[in-house]
ZAZA-682893 format. One line per field, with one value per atom (N, C-alpha, C): residue number from 1; atom name; x, y, z; residue in one letter. Coordinates in Angstrom, 3 decimals, decimal comma. Atoms other than C-alpha are relative to their C-alpha. Layout:
ZAZA-682893
pos = c(NUM;...)
site = c(CA;...)
x = c(X;...)
y = c(Y;...)
z = c(Z;...)
code = c(a;...)
This chain:
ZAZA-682893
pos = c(1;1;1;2;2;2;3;3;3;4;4;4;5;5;5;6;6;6;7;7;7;8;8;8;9;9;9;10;10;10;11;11;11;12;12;12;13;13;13;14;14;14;15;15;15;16;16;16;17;17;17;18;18;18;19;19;19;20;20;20;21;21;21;22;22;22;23;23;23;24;24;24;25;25;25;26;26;26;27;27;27;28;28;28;29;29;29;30;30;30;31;31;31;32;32;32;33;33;33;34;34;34;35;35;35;36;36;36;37;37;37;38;38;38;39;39;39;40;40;40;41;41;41;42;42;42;43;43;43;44;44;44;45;45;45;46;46;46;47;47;47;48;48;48;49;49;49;50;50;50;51;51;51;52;52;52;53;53;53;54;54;54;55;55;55;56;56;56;57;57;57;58;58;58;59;59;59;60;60;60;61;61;61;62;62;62;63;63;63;64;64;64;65;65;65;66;66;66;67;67;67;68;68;68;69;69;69;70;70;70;71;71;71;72;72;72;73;73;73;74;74;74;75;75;75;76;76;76;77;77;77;78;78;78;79;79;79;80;80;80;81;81;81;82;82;82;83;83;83;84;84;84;85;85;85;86;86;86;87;87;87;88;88;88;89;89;89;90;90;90;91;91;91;92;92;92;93;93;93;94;94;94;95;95;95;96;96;96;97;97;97;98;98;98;99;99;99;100;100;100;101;101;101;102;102;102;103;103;103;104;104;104;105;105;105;106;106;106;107;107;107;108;108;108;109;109;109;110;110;110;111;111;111;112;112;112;113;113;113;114;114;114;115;115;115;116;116;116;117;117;117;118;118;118;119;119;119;120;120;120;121;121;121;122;122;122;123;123;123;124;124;124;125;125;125;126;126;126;127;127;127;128;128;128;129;129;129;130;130;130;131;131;131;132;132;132;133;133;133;134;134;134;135;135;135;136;136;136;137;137;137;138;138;138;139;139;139;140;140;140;141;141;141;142;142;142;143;143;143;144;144;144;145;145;145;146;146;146;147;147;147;148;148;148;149;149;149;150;150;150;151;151;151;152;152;152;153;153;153;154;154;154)
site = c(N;CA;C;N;CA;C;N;CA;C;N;CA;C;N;CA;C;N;CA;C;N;CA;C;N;CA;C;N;CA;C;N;CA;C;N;CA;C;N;CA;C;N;CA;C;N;CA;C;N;CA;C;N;CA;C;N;CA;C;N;CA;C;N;CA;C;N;CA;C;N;CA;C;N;CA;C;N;CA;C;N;CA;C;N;CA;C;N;CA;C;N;CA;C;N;CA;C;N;CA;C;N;CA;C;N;CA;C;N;CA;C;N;CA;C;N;CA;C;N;CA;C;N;CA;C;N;CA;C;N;CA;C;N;CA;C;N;CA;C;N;CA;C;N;CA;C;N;CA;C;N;CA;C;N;CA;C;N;CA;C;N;CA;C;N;CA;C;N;CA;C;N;CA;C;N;CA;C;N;CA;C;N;CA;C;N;CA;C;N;CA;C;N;CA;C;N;CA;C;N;CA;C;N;CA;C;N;CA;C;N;CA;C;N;CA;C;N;CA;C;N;CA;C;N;CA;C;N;CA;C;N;CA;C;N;CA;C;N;CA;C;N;CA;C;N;CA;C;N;CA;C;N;CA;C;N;CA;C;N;CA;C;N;CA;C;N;CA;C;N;CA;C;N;CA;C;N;CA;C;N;CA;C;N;CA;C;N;CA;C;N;CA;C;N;CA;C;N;CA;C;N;CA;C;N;CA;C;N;CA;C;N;CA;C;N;CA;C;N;CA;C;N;CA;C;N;CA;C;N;CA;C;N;CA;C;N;CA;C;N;CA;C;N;CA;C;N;CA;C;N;CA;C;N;CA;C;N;CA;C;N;CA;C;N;CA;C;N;CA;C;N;CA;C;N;CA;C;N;CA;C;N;CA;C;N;CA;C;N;CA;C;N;CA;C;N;CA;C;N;CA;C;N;CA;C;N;CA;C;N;CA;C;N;CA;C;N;CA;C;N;CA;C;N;CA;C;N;CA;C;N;CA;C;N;CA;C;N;CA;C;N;CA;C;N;CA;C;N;CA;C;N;CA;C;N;CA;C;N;CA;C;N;CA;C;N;CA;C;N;CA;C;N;CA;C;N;CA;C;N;CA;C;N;CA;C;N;CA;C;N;CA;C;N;CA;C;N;CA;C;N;CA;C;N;CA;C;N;CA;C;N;CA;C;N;CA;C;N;CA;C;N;CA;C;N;CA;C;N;CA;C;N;CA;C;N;CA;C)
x = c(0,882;38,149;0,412;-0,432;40,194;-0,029;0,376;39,376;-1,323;1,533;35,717;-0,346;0,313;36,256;0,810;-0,596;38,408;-0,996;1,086;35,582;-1,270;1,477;32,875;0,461;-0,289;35,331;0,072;-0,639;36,029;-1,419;1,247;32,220;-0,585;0,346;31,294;-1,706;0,862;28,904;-1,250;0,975;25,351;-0,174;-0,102;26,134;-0,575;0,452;24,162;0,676;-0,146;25,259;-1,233;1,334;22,774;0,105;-0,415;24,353;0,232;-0,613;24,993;1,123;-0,650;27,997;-0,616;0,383;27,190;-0,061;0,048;27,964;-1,142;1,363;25,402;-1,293;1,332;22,762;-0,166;0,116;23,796;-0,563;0,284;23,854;-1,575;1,119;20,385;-1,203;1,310;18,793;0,298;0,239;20,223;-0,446;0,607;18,879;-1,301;1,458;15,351;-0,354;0,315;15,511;0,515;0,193;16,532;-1,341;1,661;13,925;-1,306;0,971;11,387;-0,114;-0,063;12,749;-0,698;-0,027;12,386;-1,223;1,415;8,812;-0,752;0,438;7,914;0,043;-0,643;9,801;-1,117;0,641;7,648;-1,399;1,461;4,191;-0,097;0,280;4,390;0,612;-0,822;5,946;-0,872;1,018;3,642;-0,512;0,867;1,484;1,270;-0,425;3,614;-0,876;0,567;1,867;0,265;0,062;1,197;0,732;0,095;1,251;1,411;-1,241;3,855;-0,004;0,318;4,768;-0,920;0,598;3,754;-0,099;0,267;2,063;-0,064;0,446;2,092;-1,084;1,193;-0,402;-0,756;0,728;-1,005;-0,235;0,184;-1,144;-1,526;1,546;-3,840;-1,046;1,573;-6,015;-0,519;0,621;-6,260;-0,559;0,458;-7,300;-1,505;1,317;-11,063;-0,689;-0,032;-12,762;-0,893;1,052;-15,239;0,836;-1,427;-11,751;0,637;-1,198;-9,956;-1,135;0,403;-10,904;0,628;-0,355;-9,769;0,143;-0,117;-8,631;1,129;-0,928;-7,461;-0,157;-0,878;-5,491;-0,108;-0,084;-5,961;-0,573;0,833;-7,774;-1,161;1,042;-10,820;0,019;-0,258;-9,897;0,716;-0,762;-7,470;-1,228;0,970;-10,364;-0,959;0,652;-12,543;0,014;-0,464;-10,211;-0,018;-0,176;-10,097;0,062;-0,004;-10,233;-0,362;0,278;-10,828;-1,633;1,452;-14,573;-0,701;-0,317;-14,668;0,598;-0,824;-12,402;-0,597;1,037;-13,517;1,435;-0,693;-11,998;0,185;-0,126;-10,191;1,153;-0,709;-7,952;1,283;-1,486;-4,083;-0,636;0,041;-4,831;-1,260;1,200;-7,868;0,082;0,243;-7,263;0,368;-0,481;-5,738;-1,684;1,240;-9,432;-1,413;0,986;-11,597;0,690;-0,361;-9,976;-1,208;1,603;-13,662;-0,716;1,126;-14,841;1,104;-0,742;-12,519;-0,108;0,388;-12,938;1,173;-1,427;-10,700;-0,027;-0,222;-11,518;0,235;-0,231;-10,454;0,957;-1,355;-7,212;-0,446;0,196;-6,544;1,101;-1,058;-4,725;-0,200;0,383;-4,115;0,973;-0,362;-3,812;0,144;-0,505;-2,370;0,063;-0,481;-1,332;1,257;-1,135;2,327;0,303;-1,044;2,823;0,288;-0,262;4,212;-1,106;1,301;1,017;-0,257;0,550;-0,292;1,009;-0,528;2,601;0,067;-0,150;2,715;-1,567;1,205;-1,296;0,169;0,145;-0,092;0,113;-1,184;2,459;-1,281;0,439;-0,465;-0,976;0,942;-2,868;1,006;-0,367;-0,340;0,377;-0,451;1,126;-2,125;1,828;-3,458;-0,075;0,164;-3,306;-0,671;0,571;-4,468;1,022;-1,243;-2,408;-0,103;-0,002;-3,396;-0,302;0,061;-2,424;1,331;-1,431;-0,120;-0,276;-0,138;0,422;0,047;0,394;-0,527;1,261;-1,499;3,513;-0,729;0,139;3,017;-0,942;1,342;-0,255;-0,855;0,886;-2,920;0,598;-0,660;-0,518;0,396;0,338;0,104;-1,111;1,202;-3,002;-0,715;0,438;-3,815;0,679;-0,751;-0,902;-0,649;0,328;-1,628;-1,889;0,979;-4,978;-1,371;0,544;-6,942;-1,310;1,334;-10,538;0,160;0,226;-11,000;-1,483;1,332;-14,384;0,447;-0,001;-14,288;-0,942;0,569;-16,112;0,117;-0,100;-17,130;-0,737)
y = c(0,460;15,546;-1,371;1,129;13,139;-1,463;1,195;10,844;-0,339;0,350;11,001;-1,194;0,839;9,729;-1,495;0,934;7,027;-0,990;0,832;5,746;-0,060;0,814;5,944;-1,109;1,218;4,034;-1,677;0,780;1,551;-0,988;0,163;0,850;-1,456;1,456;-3,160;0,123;0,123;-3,388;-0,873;0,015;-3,622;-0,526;-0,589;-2,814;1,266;-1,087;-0,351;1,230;-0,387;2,392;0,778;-0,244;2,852;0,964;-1,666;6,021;-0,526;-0,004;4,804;-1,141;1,575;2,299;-1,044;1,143;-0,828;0,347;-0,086;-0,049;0,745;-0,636;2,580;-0,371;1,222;0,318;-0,645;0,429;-1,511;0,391;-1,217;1,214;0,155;0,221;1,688;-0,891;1,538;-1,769;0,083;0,326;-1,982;1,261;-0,797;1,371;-0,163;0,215;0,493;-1,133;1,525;-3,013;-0,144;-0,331;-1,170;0,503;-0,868;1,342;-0,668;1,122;-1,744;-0,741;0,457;-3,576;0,746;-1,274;-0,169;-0,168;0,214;-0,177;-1,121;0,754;-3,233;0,064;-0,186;-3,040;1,006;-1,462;0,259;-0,683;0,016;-0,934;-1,452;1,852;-4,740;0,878;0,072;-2,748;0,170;0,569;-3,081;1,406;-1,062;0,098;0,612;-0,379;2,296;0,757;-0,140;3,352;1,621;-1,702;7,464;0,029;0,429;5,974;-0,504;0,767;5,059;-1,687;2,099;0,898;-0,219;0,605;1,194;0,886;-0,978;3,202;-0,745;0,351;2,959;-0,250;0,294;1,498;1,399;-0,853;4,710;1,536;-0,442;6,195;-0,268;0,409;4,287;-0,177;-0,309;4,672;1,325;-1,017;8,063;0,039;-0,193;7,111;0,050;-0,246;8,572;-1,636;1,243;4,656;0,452;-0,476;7,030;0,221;-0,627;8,089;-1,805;1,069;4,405;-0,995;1,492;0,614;-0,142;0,411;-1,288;-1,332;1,500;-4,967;-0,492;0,613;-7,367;-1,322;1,077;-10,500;-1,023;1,211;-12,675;-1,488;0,917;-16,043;0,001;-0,775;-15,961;-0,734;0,282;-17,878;1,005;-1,531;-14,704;0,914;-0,460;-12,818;-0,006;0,203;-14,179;0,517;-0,598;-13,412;1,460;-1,546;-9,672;0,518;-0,570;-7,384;1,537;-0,996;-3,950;0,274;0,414;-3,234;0,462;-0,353;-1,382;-0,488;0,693;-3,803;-1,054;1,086;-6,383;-1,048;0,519;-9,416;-0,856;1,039;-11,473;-0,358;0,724;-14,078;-0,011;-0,010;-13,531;-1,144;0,279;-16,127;-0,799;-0,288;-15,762;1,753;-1,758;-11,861;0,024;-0,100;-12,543;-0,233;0,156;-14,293;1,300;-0,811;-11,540;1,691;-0,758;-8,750;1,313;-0,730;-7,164;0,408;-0,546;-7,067;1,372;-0,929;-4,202;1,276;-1,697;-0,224;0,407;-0,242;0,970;1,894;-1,597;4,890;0,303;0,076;4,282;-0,089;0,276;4,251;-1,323;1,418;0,591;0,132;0,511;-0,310;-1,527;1,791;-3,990;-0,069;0,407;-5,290;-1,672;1,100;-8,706;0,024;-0,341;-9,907;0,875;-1,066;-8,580;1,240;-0,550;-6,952;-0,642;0,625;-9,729;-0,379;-0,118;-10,773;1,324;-1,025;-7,193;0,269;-0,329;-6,314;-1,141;0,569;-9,392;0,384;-0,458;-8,318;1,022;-1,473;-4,351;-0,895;0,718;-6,434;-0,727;0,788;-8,158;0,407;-0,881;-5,225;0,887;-1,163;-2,833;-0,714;0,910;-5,888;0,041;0,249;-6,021;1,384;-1,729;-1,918;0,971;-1,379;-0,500;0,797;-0,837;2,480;0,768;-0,551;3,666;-1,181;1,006;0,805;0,662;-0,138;0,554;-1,129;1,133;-1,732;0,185;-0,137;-1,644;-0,525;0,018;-1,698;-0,753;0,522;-4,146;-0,723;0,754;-5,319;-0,447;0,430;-6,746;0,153;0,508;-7,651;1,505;-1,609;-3,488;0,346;-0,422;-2,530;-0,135;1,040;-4,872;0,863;-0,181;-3,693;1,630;-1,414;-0,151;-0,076;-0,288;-0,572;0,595;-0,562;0,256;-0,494;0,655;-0,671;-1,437;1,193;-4,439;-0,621;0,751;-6,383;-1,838;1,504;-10,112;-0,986;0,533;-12,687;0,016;-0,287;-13,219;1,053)
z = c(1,038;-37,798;-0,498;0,179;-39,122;1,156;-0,512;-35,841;0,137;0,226;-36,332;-1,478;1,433;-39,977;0,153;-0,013;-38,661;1,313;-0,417;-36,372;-0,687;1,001;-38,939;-1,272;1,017;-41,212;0,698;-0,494;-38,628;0,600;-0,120;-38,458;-0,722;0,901;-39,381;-0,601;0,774;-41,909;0,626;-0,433;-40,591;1,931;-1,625;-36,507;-0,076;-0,345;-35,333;1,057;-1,359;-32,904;0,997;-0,436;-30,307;1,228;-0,465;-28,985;1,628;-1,268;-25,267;0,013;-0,385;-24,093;0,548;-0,735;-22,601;1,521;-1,480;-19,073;0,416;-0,720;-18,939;-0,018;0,429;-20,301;1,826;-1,040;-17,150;1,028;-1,204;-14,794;0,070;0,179;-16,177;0,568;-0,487;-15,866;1,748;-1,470;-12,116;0,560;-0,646;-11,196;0,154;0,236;-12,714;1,086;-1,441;-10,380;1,185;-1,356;-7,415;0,423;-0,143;-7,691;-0,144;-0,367;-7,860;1,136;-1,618;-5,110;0,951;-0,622;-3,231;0,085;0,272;-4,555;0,671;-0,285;-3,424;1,152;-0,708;-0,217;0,626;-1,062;0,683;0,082;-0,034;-0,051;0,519;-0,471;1,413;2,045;-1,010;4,683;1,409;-1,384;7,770;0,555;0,175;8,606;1,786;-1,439;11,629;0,627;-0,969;14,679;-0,243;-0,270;15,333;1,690;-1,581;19,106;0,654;-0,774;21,192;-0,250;0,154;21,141;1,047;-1,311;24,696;0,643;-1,216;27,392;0,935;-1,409;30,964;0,409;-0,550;33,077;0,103;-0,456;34,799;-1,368;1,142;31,115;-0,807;0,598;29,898;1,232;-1,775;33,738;-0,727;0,609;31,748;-0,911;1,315;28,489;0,065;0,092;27,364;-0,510;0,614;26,835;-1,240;1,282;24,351;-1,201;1,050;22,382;-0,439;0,234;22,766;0,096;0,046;22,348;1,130;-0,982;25,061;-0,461;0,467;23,819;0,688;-1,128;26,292;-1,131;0,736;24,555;0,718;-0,895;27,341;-0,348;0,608;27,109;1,323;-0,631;29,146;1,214;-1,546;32,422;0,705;0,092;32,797;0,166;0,076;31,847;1,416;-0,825;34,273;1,500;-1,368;37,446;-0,318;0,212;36,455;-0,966;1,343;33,423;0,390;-0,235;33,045;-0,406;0,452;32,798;-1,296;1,684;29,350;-0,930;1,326;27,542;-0,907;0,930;25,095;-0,272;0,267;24,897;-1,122;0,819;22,107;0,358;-0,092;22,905;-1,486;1,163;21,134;-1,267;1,568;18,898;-0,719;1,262;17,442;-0,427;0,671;16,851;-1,710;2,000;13,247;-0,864;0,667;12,231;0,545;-0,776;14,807;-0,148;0,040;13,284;-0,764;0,745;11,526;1,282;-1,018;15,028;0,651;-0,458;15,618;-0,615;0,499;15,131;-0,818;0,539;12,422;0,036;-0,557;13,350;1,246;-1,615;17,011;0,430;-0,133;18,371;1,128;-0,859;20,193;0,914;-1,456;23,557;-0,006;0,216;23,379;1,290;-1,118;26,986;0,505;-0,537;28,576;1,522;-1,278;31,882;0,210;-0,694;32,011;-1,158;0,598;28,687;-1,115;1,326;25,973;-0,553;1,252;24,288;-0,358;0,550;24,168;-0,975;1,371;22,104;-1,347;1,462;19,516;-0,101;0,673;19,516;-0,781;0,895;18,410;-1,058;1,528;15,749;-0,977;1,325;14,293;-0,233;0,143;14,580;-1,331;1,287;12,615;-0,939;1,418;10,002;-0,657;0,623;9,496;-0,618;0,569;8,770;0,663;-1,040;11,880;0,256;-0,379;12,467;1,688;-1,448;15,871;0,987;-1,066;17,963;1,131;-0,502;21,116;0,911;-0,784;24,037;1,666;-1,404;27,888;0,770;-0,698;29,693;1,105;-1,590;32,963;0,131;0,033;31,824;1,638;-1,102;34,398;0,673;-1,295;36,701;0,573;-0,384;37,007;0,134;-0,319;36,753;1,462;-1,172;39,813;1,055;-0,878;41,649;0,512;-0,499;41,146;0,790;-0,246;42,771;-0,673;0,516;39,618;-0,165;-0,130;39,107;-1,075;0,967;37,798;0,443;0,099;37,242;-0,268;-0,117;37,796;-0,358;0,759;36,100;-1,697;1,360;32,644;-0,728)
code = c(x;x;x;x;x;x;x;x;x;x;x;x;x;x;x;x;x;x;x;x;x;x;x;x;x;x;x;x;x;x;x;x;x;x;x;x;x;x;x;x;x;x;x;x;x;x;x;x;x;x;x;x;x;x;x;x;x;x;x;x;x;x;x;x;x;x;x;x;x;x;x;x;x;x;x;x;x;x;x;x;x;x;x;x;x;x;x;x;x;x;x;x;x;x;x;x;x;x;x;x;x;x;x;x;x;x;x;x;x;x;x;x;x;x;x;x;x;x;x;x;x;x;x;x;x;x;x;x;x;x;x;x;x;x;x;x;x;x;x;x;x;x;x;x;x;x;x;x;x;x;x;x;x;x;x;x;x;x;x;x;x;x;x;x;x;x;x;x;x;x;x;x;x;x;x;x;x;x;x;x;x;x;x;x;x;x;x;x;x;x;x;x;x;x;x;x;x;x;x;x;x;x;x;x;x;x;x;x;x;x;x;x;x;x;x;x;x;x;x;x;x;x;x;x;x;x;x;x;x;x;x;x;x;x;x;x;x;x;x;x;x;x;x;x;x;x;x;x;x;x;x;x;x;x;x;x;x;x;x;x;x;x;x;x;x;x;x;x;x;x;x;x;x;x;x;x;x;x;x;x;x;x;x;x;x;x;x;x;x;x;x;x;x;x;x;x;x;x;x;x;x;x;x;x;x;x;x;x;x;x;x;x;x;x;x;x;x;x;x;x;x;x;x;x;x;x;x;x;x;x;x;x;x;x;x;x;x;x;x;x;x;x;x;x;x;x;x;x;x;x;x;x;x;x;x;x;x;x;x;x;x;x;x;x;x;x;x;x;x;x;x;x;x;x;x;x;x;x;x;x;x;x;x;x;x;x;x;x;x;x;x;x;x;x;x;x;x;x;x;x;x;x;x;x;x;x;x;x;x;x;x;x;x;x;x;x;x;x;x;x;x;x;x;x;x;x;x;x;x;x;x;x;x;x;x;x;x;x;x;x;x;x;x;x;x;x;x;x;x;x;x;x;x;x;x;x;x;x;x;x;x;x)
């Protein structure tokens, strides 16, 4: 008892006590401006795929074209020598501005010649908020090899 009365005597005239220490105040504030970061962090974070990154050629020879899009990345001299005959083309970089002409209840296959465009196409299909994208492994240049059906011209 007597050390309770020796901290309310020891009490400077008009200090408040505001019932927690300082440190936990701290503890406090940096928990609250993790858990924001965090917040922010989750909802700025780029939409993930249901889909694999990447299917095989002879993966997508199976795909229903009534179920899937078909989007070849190429530029249209590419195009021209061969394509698949269900695909629709937009050239890598115009897809960021031609992204309205695209089905957002459809799952997408984004196809190239070998492979690297189609995937920075998924990357800038799922950073846009499509979630059912993926990417055509081997691109044209498989497709070709494997003997699969291509249409020529434009």
């Amino acid at each position: 008892m007597a050390n309770l009365k020796t901290k309310t005597q020891n009490k400077q005239p008009g200090k408040q006590d505001h019932g927690l220490p300082g440190w936990v105040w701290i503890l406090i504030v940096i928990g609250v401006a993790a858990f924001g970061y965090l917040a922010i962090r989750l909802t700025n974070q780029r939409t993930v795929s249901t889909l694999p990154a990447e299917m095989s050629v002879s993966e997508v020879a199976k795909l229903d074209p009534a179920e899937w899009f078909f989007l070849d990345v190429r530029e249209q001299s590419e195009w021209n020598e061969g394509h698949i005959g269900w695909a629709t083309l937009i050239p890598l970089g115009q897809l960021e501005d031609r992204q309205g002409e695209l089905p957002q209840n459809q799952k997408i296959v984004v196809i190239c010649r070998s492979g690297n465009r189609s995937a920075q196409g998924r990357d800038i299909l799922l950073n846009a908020g499509f979630s059912e994208v993926t990417s055509m492994a081997g691109g044209m240049n498989d497709w070709i090899s494997q003997g699969l059906p291509v249409v020529t011209g434009p």
